[in-house]
N, C-alpha and C positions, 0 to 999 in steps of 0.2 A: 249448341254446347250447353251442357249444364254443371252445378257447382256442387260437391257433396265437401261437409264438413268431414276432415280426416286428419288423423297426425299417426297414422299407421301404413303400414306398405300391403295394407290384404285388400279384396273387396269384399267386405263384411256389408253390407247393405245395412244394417244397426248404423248409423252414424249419429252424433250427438246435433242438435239445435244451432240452427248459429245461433241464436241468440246467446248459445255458451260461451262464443268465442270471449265476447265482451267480460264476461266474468275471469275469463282460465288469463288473460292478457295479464294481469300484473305478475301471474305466476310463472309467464312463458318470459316476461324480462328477467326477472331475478333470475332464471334460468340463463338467459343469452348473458346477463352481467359474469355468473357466476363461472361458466364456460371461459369467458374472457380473462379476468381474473388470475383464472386457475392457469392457464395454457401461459399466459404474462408473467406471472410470478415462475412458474416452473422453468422458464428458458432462463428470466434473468439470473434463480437460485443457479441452474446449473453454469450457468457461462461465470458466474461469480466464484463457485467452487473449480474449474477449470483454469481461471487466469492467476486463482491464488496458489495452486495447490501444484502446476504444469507449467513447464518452459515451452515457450515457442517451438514448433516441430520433434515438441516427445511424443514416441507411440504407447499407449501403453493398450498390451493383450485382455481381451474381455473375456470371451468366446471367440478363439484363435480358431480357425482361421477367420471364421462369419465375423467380430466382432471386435472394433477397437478403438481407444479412444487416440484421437489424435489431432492434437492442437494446433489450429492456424487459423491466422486471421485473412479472412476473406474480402477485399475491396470491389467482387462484384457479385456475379450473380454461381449458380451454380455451374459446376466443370469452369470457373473461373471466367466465366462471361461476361463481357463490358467490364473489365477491369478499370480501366480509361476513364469512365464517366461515371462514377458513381452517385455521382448527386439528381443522376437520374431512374435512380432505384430510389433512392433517400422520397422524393417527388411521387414514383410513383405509389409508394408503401403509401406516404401521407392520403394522397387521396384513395386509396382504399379504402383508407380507416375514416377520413369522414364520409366516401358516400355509404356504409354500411350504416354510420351511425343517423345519417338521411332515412335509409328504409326500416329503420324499428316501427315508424307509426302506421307502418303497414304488417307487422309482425303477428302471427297470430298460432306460431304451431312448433310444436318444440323440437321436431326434428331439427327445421332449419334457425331455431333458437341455442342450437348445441353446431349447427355449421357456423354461422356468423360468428358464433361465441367465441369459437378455436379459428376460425380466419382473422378478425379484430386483433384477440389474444397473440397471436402467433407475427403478424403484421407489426402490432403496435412493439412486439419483443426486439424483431430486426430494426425495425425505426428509430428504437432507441441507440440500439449502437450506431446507426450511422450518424444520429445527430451528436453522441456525447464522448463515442470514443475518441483514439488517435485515427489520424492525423489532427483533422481539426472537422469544427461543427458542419456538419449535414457531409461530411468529406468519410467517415468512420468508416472502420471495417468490422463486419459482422466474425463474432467468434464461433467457429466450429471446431468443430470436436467429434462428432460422431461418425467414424467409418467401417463401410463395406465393402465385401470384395467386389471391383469391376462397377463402383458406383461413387457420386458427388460425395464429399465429405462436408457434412449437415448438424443441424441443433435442431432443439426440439421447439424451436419459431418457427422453420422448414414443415419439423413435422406437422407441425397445428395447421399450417397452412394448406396443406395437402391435403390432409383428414378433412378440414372445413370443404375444400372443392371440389373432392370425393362424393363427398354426401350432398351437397349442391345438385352437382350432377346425376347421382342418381334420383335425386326428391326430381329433378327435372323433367325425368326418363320415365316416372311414375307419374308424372302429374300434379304433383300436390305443388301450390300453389304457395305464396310467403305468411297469406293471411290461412295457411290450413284447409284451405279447399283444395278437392279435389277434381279437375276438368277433364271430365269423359264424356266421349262422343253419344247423342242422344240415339237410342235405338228407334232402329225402323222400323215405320207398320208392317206386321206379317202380311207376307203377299197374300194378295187373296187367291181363292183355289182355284183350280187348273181344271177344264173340265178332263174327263179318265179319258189315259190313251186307247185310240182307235175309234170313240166315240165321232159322228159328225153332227151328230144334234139334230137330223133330218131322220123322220118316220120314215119305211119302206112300206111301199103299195104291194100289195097281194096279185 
């Protein structure tokens, strides 16, 4: 196997030096922070405009039929799973978010610097409400709000979450690696030649 430096989905054979990698690393965290951040703030703003502005179990039409917003608080997982044990989503959210924050010093490529960024973001949004909402700490129920027809009703911690695993998966599927390498299988010697059909490689006698 061998390693090409890439943070693209082509096989452009141009690939940059690793020695680049070392350089682009401060710019590929600010990247993952910024990701983070962004996906964090954006759940908390909206779950904050949602619990001031909505009663428990009001719907309201966005894009009727596709779209609606509709407020409840959720004590498990999605389609209301593990309701019972919540403090084992609260658990496992937490270590998501520290072992992502483990493999940054292996971080080298911005695709998967914009996955981590929205799984962290998105992880750390749900974590908070388990720890600070009602009932009580690490016991919380996560606020949703976001519904479709014939599917979970979600916020946009869910979304980040998904979009980060999405992309996970596919950088997976392509190869590309967490430090930006790309592992493709080494090509084989061309066979050597064949001598031409019907040939026996015996001289005939006269």
């Amino acid at each position: 196997m061998k390693a090409i430096m890439t943070d693209d989905f082509t096989d452009d054979a141009s690939q940059p030096e690793p020695g680049s990698r070392r350089k682009r690393r401060p710019a590929v965290l600010w990247l993952f922070a910024g990701f983070a951040v962004f996906a964090y703030a954006f759940d908390q703003l909206t779950k904050l405009w949602v619990t001031s502005t909505m009663t428990e179990g009001e719907r309201i039409p966005v894009l009727p039929p596709l779209l609606h917003w509709y407020y409840i608080r959720n004590s498990g997982a999605a389609f209301s799973i593990g309701e019972n044990v919540t403090w084992i989503f609260t658990i496992v959210m937490a270590a998501v978010s520290i072992a992502i924050l483990f493999q940054l010093r292996r971080l080298g490529s911005a695709w998967w610097a914009l996955s981590l960024g929205l799984l962290l973001g998105g992880a750390l949004g749900n974590l908070t409400d388990r720890l600070f909402r009602e009932p009580s700490f690490a016991m919380g129920h996560v606020v949703d709000f976001i519904q479709l027809p014939n599917f979970a009703i979600f916020n946009i911690a869910d979304s980040a979450v998904v979009s980060g695993v999405a992309i996970i998966c596919l950088l997976t599927l392509r190869g590309i690696g967490m430090d930006g390498t790309r592992h493709v299988p080494a090509r084989k010697p061309a066979d050597e030649a064949k001598p031409a059909s019907g040939s026996t490689g015996d001289s005939t006698s006269e």
